[in-house]
C-alpha atoms as a printed R data frame, in Angstrom:
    type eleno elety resid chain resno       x      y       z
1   ATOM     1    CA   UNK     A     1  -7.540 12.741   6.474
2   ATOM     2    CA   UNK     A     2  -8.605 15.341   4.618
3   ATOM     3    CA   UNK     A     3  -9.476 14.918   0.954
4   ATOM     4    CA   UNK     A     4  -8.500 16.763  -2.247
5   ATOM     5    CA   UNK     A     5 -10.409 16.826  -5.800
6   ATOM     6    CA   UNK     A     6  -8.694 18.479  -8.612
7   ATOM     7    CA   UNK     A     7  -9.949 19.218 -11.806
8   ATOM     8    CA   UNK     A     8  -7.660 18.655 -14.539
9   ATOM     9    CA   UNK     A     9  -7.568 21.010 -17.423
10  ATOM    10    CA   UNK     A    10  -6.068 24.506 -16.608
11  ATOM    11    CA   UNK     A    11  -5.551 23.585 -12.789
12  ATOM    12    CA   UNK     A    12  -2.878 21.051 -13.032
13  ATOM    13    CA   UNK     A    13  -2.342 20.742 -17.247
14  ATOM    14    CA   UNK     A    14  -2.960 23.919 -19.525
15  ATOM    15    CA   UNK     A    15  -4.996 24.032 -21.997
16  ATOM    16    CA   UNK     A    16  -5.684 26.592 -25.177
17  ATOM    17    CA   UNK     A    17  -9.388 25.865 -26.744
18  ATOM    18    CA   UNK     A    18  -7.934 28.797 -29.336
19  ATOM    19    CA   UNK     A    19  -5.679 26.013 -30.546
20  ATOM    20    CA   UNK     A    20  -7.937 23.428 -31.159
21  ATOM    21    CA   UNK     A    21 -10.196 26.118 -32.920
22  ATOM    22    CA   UNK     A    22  -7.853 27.611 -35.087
23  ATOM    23    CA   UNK     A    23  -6.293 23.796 -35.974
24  ATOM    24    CA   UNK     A    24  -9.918 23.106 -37.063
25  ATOM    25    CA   UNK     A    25 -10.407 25.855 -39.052
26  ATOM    26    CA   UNK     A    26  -7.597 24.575 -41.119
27  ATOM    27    CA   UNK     A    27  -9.939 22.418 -42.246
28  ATOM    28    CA   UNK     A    28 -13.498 23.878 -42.563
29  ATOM    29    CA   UNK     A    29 -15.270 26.436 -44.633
30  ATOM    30    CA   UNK     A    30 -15.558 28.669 -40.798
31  ATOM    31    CA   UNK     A    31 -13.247 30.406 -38.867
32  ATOM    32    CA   UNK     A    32 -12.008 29.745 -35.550
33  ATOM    33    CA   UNK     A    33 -14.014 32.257 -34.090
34  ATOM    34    CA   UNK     A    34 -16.827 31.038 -35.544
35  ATOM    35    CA   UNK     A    35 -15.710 27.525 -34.578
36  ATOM    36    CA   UNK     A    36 -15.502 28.401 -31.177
37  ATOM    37    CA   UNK     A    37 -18.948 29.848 -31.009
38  ATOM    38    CA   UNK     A    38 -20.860 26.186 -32.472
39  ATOM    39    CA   UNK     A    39 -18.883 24.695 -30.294
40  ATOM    40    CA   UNK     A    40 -19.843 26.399 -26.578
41  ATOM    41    CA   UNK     A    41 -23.470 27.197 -28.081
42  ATOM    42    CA   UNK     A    42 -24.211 24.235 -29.271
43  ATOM    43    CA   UNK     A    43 -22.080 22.316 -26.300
44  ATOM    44    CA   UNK     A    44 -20.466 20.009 -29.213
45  ATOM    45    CA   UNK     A    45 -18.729 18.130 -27.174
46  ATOM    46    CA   UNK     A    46 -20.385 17.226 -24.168
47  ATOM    47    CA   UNK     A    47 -21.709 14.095 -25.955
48  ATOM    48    CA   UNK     A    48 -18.487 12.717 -26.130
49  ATOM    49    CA   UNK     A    49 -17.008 14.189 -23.175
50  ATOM    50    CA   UNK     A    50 -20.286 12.151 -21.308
51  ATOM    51    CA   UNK     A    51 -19.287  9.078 -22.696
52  ATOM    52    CA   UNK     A    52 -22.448  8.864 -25.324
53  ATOM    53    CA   UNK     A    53 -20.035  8.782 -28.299
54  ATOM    54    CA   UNK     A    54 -17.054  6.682 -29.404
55  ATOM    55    CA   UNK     A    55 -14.083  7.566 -30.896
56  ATOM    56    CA   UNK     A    56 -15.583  7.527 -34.763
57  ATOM    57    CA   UNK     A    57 -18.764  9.017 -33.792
58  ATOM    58    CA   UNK     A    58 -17.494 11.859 -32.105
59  ATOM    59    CA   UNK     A    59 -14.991 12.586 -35.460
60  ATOM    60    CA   UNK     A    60 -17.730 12.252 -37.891
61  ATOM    61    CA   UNK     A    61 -20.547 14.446 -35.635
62  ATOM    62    CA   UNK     A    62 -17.954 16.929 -35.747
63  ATOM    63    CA   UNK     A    63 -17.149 16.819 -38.829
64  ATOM    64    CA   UNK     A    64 -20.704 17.396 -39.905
65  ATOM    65    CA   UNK     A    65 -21.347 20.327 -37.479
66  ATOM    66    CA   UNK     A    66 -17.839 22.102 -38.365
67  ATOM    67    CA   UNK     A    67 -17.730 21.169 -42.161
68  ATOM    68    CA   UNK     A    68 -14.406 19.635 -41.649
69  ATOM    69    CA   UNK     A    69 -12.990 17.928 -44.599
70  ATOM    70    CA   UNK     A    70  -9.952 15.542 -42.536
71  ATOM    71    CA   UNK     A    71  -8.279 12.148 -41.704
72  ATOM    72    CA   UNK     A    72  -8.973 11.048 -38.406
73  ATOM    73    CA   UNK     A    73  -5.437 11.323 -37.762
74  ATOM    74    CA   UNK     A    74  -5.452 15.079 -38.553
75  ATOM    75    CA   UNK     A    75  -8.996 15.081 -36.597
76  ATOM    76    CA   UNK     A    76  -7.372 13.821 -33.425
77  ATOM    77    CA   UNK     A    77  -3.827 16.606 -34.013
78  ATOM    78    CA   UNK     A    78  -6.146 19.475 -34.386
79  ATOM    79    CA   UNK     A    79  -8.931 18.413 -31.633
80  ATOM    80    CA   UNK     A    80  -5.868 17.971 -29.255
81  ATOM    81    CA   UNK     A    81  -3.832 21.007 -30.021
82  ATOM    82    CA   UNK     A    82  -5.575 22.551 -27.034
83  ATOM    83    CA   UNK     A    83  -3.508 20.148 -24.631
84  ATOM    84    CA   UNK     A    84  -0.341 22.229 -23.543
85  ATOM    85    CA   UNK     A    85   2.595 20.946 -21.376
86  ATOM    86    CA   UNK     A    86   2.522 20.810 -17.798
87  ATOM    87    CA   UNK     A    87   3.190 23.031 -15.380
88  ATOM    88    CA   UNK     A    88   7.241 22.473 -14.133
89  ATOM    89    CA   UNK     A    89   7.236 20.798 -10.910
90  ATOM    90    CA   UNK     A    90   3.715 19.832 -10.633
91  ATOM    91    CA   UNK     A    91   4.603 16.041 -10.476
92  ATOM    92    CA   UNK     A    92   6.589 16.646  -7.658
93  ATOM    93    CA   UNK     A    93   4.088 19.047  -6.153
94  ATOM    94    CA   UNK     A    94   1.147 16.076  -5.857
95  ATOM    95    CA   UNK     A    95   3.391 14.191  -4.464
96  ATOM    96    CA   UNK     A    96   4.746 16.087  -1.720
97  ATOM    97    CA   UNK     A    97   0.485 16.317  -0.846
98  ATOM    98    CA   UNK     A    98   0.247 12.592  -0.511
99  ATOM    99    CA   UNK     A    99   1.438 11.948   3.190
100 ATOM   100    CA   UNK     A   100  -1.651 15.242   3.963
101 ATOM   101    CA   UNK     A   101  -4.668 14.508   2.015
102 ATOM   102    CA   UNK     A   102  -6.163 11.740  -0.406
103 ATOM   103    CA   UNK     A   103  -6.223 12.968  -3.449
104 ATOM   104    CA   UNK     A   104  -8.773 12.372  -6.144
105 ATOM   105    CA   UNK     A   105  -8.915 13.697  -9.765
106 ATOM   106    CA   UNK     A   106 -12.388 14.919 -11.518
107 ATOM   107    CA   UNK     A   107 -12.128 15.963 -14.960
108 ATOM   108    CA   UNK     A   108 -14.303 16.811 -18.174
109 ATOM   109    CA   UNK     A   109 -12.341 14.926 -21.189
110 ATOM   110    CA   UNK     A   110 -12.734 12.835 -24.121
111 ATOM   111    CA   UNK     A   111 -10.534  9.611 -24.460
112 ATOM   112    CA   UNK     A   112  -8.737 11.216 -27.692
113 ATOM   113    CA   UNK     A   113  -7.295 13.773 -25.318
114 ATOM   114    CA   UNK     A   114  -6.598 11.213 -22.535
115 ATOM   115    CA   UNK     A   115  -4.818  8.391 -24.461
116 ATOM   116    CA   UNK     A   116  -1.955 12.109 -24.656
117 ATOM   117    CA   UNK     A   117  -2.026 13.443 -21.881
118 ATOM   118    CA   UNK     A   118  -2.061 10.092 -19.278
119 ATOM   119    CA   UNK     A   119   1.294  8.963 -21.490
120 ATOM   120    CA   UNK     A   120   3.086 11.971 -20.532
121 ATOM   121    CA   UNK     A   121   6.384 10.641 -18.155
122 ATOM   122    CA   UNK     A   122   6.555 13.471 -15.698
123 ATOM   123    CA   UNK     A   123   7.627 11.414 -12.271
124 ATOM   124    CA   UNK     A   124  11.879 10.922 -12.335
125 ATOM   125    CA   UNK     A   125  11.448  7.304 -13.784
126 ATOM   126    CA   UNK     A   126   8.578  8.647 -16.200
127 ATOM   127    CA   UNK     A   127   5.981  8.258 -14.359
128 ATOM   128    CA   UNK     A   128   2.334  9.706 -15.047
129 ATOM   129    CA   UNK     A   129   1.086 11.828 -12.746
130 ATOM   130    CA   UNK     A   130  -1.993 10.096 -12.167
131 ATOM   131    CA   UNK     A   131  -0.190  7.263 -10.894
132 ATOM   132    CA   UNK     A   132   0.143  9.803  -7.891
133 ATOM   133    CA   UNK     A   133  -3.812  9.953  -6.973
134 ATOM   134    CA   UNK     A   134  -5.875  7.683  -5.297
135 ATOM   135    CA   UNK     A   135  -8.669  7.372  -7.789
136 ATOM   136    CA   UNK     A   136  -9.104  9.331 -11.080
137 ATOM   137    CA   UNK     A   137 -12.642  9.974 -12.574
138 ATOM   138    CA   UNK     A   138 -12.999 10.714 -16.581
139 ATOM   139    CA   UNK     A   139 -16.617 12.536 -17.224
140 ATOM   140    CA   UNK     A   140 -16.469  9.681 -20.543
141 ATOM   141    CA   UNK     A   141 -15.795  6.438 -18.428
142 ATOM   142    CA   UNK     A   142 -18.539  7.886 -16.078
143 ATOM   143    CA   UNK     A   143 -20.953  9.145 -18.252
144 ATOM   144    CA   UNK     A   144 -21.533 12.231 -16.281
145 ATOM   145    CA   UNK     A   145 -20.015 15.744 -17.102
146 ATOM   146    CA   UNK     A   146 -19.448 18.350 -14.614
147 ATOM   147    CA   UNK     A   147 -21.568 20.983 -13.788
148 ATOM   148    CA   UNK     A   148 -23.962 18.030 -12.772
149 ATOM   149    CA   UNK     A   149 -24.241 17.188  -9.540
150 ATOM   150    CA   UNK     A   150 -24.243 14.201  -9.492
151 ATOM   151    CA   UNK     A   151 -20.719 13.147 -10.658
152 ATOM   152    CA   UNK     A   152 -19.389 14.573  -7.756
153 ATOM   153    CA   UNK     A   153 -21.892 12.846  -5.529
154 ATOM   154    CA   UNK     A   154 -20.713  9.940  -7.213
155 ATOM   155    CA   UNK     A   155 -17.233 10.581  -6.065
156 ATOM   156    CA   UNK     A   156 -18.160 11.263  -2.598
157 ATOM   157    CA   UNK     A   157 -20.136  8.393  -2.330
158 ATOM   158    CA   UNK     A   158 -17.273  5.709  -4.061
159 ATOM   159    CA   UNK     A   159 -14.817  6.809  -1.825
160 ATOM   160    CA   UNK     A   160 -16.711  7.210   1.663
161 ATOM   161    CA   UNK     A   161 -16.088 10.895   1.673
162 ATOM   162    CA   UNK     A   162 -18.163 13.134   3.977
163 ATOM   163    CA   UNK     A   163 -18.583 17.024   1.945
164 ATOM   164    CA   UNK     A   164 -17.066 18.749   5.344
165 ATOM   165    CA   UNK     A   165 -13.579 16.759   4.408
166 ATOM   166    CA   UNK     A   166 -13.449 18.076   0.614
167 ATOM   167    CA   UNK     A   167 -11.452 20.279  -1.036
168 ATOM   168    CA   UNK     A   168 -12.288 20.655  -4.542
169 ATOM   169    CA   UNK     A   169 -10.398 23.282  -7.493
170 ATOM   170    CA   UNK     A   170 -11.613 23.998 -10.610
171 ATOM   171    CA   UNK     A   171 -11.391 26.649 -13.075
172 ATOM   172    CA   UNK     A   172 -15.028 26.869 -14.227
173 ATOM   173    CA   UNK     A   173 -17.800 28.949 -12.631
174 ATOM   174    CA   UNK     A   174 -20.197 26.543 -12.701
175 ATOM   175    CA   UNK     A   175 -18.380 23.783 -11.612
176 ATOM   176    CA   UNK     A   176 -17.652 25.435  -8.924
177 ATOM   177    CA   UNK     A   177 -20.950 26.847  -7.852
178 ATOM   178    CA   UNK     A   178 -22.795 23.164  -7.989
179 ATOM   179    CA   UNK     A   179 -19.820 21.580  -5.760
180 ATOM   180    CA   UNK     A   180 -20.887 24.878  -3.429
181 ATOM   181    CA   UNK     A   181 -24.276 23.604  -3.862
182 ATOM   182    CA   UNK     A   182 -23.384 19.995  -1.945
183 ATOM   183    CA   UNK     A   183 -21.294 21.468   0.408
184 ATOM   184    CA   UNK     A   184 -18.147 21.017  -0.485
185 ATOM   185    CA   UNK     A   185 -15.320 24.189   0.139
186 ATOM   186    CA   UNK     A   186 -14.300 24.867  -3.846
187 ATOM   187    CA   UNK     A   187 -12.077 27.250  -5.311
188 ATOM   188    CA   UNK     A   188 -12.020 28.834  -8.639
189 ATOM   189    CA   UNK     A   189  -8.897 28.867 -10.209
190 ATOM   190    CA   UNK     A   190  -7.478 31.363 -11.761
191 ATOM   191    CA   UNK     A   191  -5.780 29.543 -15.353
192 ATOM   192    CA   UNK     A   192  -3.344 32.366 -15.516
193 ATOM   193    CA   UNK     A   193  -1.248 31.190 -12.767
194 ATOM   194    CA   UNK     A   194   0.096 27.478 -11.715
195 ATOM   195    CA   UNK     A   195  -0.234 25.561  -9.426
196 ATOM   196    CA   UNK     A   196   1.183 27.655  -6.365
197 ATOM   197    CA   UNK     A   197  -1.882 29.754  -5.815
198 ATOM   198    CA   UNK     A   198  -3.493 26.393  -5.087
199 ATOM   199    CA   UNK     A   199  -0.482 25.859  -2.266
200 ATOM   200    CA   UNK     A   200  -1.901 29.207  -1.214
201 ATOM   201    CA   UNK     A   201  -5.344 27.928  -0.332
202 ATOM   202    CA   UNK     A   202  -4.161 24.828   1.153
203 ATOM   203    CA   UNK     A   203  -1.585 26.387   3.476
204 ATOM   204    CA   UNK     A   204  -4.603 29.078   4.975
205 ATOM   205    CA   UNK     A   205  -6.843 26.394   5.012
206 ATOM   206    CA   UNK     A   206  -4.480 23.867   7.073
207 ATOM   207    CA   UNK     A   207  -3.615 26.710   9.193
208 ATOM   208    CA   UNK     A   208  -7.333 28.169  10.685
């Protein structure tokens, strides 16, 4: 069977970084714009996001980098704002791709934004939609953030998956282009559009 990886944010869960900037700003001396410039330059949050920080440490590193002046609760609001709702129907989507592929979720995230977003009830009894895959990998529990290499080789290697059997969609360039670099078919999403441009792929790739 063949195998599916899916990024997370802005393939299968929107997101708005604006949000999370602007909520910041709120509470700092800097704009958002400004904000959202420390943050990509000096890659802010990759520390967390690789599992190198905890909770507190990642609140008060930021806060001393962004000159925030804020509770933790009001930390967590604004660094989350960026989490939007799901696209409609994309519960129902992964699971109509069970009885075709084994799927497998990849994503760069912190465990303030996944404590939200893996409570969200989506199936028709509530149920998350990770419940639906067959593993799902979190850059913090693994200590490894995407564009590196090897977090994917990881993958391939926990599950017994051989790169000619992977499908893998993301929506960042680089991500992309170091999954390339193993082998593996990826696709760059575009975050404009939902999930049906991925049905697009699959259904030209299950029919060559």
């Amino acid at each position: 069977m063949k195998a599916i990886i899916f990024d997370l944010g802005n393939v299968l869960l929107p997101i708005d970084l604006e949000l999370t900037y602007q909520a910041f700003s709120a509470f700092s001396t800097y704009d958002s714009m400004s904000i959202g410039q420390k943050i990509q330059q000096e890659s802010l949050w990759v520390p967390y996001e690789s599992g190198k920080q905890t909770d507190q440490e990642f609140r008060e590193h930021i806060r001393f980098h962004l000159a925030l002046n804020c509770t933790d609760a009001e930390f967590d609001e604004a660094f989350s704002a960026l989490l939007l709702s799901y696209h409609a129907g994309v519960y129902e989507w992964i699971l109509s791709l069970k009885s075709r592929f084994s799927l497998y979720l990849l994503s760069n995230t912190s465990s303030i934004h996944a404590k939200r977003f893996t409570q969200v009830g989506l199936g028709p009894s509530g149920e998350s939609l990770f419940s639906l895959f067959d593993q799902v990998y979190f850059s913090f529990d693994m200590g490894l953030v995407k564009p590196n290499t090897a977090i994917y080789q990881q993958v391939l290697t926990e599950q017994n998956l051989q790169v000619q059997d992977v499908l893998f969609f993301d929506d960042n360039v680089a991500n992309i282009n170091s999954a390339k670099g193993l082998g593996i078919a990826s696709y760059l999403i575009d975050p404009a559009k939902d999930f049906s441009q991925i049905q697009e792929i699959l259904d030209s790739y299950v029919s060559q």
